[in-house]
C-alpha positions as CSV (number, residue, x, y, z in Angstrom):
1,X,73.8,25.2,-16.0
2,X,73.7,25.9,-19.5
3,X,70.2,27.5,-21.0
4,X,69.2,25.0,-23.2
5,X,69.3,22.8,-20.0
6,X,67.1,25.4,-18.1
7,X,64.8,25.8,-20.9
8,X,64.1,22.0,-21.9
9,X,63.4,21.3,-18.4
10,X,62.4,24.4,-16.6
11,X,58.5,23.6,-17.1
12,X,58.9,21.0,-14.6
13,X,60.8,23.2,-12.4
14,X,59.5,24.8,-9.1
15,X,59.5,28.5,-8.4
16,X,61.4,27.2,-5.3
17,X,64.3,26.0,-7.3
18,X,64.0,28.9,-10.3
19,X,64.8,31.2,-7.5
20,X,67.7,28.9,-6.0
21,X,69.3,28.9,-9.5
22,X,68.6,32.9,-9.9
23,X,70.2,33.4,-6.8
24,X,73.2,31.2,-7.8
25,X,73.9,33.4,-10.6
26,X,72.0,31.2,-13.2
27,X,70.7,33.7,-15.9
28,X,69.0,31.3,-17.7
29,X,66.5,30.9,-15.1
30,X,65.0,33.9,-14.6
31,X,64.2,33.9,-18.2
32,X,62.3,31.5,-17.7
33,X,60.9,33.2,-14.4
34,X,59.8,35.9,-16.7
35,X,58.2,33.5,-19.3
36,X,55.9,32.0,-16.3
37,X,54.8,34.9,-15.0
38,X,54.6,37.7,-17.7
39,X,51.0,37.6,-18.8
40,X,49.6,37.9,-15.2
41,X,52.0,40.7,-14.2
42,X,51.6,42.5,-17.9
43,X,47.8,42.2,-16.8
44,X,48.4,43.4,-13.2
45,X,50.4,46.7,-14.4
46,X,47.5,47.0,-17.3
47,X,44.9,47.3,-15.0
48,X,46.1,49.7,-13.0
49,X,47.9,52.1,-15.8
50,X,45.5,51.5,-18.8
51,X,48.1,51.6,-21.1
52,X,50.0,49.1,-22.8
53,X,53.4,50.9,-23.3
54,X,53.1,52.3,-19.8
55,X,53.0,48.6,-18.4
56,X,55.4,46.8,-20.5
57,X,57.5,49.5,-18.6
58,X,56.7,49.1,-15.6
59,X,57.4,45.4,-15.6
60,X,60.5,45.7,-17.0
61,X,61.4,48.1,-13.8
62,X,59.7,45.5,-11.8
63,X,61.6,42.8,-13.2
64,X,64.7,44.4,-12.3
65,X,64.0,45.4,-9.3
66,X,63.1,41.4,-7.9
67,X,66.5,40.2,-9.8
68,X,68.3,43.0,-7.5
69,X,66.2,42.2,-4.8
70,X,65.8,38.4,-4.9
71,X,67.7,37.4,-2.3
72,X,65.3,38.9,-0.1
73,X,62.5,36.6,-0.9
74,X,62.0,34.3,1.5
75,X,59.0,32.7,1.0
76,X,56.7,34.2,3.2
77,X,54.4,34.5,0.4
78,X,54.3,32.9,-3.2
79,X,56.4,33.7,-5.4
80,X,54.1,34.9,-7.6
81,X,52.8,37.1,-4.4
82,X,55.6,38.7,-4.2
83,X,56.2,39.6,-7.6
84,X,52.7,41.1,-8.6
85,X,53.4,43.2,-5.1
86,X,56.3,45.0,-6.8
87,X,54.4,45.2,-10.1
88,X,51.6,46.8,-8.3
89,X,53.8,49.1,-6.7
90,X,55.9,50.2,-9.7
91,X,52.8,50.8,-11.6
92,X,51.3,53.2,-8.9
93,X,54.7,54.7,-8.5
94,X,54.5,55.5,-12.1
95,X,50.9,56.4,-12.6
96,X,51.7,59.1,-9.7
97,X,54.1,60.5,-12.2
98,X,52.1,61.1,-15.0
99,X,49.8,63.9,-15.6
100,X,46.8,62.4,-17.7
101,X,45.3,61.9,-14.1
102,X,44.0,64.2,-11.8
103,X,44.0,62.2,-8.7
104,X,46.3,60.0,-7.6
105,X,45.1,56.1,-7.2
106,X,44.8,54.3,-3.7
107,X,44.5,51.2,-4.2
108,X,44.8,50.0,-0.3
109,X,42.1,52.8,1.0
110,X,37.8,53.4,0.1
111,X,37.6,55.4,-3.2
112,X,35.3,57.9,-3.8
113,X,33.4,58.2,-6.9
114,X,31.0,59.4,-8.4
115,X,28.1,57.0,-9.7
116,X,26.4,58.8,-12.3
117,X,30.3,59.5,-14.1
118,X,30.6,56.1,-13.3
119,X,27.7,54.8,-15.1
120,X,27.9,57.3,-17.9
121,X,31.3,56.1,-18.8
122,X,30.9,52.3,-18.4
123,X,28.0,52.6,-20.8
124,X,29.7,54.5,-23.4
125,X,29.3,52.6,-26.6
126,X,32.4,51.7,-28.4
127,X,31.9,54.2,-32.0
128,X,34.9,52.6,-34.1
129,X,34.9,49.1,-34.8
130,X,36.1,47.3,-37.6
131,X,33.5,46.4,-39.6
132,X,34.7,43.2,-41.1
133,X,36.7,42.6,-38.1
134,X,36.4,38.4,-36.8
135,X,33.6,38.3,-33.6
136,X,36.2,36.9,-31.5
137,X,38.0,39.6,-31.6
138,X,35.3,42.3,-31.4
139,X,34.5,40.5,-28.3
140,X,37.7,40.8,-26.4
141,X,38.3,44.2,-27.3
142,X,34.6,45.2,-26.3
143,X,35.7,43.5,-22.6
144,X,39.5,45.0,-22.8
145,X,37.1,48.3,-23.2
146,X,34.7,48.2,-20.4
147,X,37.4,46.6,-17.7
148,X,39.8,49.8,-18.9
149,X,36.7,52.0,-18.1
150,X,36.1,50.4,-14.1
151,X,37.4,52.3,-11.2
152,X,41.2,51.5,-10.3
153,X,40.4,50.0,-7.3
154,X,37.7,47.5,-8.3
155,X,39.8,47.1,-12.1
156,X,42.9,45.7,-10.1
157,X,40.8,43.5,-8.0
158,X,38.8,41.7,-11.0
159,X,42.0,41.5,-13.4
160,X,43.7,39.2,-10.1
161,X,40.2,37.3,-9.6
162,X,38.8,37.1,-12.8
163,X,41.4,37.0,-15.5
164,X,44.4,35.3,-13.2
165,X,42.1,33.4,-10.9
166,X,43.7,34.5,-7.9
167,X,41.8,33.2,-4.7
168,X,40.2,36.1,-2.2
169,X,43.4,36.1,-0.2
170,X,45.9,35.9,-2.6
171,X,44.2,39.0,-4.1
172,X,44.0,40.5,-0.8
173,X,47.7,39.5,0.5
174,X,49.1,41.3,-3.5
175,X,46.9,44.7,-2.8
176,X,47.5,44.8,1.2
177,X,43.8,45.0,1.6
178,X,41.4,43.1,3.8
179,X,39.5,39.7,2.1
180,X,36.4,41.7,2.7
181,X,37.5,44.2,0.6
182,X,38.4,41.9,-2.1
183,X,34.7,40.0,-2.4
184,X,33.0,43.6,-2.1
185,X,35.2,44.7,-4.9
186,X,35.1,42.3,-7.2
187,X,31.1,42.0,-6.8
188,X,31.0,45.4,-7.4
189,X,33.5,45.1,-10.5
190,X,31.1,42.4,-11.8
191,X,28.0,44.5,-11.7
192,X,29.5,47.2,-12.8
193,X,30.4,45.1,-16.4
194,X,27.6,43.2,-16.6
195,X,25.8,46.4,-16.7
196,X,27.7,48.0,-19.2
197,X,28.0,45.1,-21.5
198,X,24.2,44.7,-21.6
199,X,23.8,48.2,-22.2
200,X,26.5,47.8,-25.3
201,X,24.4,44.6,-26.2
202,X,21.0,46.3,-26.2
203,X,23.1,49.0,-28.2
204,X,24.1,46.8,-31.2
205,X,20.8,45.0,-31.2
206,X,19.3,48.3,-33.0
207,X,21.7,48.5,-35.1
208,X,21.1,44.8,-36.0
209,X,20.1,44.4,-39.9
210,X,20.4,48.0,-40.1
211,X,18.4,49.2,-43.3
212,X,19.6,52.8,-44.0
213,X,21.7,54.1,-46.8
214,X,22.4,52.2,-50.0
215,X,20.2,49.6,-49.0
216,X,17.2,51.8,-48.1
217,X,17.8,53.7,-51.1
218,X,17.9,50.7,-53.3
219,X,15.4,49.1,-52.2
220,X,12.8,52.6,-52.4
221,X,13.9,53.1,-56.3
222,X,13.5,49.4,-57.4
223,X,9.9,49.4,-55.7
224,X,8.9,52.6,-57.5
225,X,10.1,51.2,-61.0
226,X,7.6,48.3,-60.7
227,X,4.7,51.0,-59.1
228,X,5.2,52.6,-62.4
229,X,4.9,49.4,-64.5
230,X,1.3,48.4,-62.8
231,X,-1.5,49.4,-64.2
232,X,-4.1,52.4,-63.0
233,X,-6.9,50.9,-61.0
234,X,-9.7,52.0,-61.7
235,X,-12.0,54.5,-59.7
């Protein structure tokens, strides 16, 4: 098939048949098998490497590795199952690698942590911020912040419930992890950035209409010029 064929129909076609024409040597398709499923599996290698070069890296690997591998899916799970388990895997491979972490991640056992560090870095207020910057913006990066600062295990868990609406055992069959895991997780995740958001909330709230430097300073000299032009009461 030639790509502009793939590519003006390929919206309507199933992952079923993307992987049939894959596997028949059809290029074309896995393209657009990419373009369906980059943004969840860029989000699934983000959450677990906090880093955006790291995982446009690792799902490059990962993409090569399920066009080598393809003929072994056999549709046990989703498609899209199956991918985000090789992302998942590549990215833990790889953040096993690297040395700006001390401990290495399990995503599949019960992490330790501590809650005071925990708490002290989820309510860490952002300090730079562009000031002119539009809200919608500020916004998402203030979230992008606080999910990057949630433990592995519980980050991986709310970017597949939360951001890719995966159900409970879609989540749980992609991590290898029981559903109860999953719900306890994700609660926890929740909490966890609800908390730390309302901190940075109650944060910016004094800030709010702030009235220091030039202002203040303005403000002080043009009242004293017009206390010097009243008259002295009397005593």
């Amino acid at each position: 098939m030639r790509p502009g064929i793939v590519k003006k129909t390929g919206n309507h076609l199933s992952d079923a048949e993307i992987v049939q024409r894959v596997s028949a040597g059809d290029k074309s398709a896995f393209e657009l098998l990419m373009r369906r499923y980059n943004r969840p599996l860029y989000r699934t290698a983000r959450s677990i490497l906090r880093d955006d070069a790291e995982a446009e890296d690792v799902l490059q690997e990962s993409y090569l590795l399920a066009y080598r591998s393809l003929d072994k899916f056999r549709g046990e799970s989703s498609l899209s199952t199956w991918l985000t388990r090789i992302v998942i895997n590549e990215a833990v491979a790889r953040s096993r690698k690297t040395a700006r972490r001390a401990e290495i991640i399990q995503l599949g056992g019960e992490p330790e942590w501590d809650n005071d560090a925990i708490g002290a870095s989820m309510s860490q207020p952002m300090t730079e911020q562009p000031e002119h910057a539009a809200l919608r913006t500020e916004v998402r990066r203030l979230i992008e912040k606080k999910i990057d600062d949630l433990p592995e295990a519980f980050r991986t868990v709310f970017m597949l419930r939360a951001l890719e609406e995966m159900t409970v055992e879609e989540t749980a069959a992609c991590l290898d992890i029981p559903d109860a895991t999953v719900r306890t997780r994700y609660f926890r995740a929740k909490g966890l950035l609800r908390e730390s958001l309302s901190s940075e909330i109650d944060f910016a709230f004094e800030d709010a209409f702030s009235f220091d430097g030039a202002r203040c300073d303005r403000i002080v000299s043009s009242v004293l010029a017009r206390l010097t032009d009243l008259p002295t009461s009397d005593a």
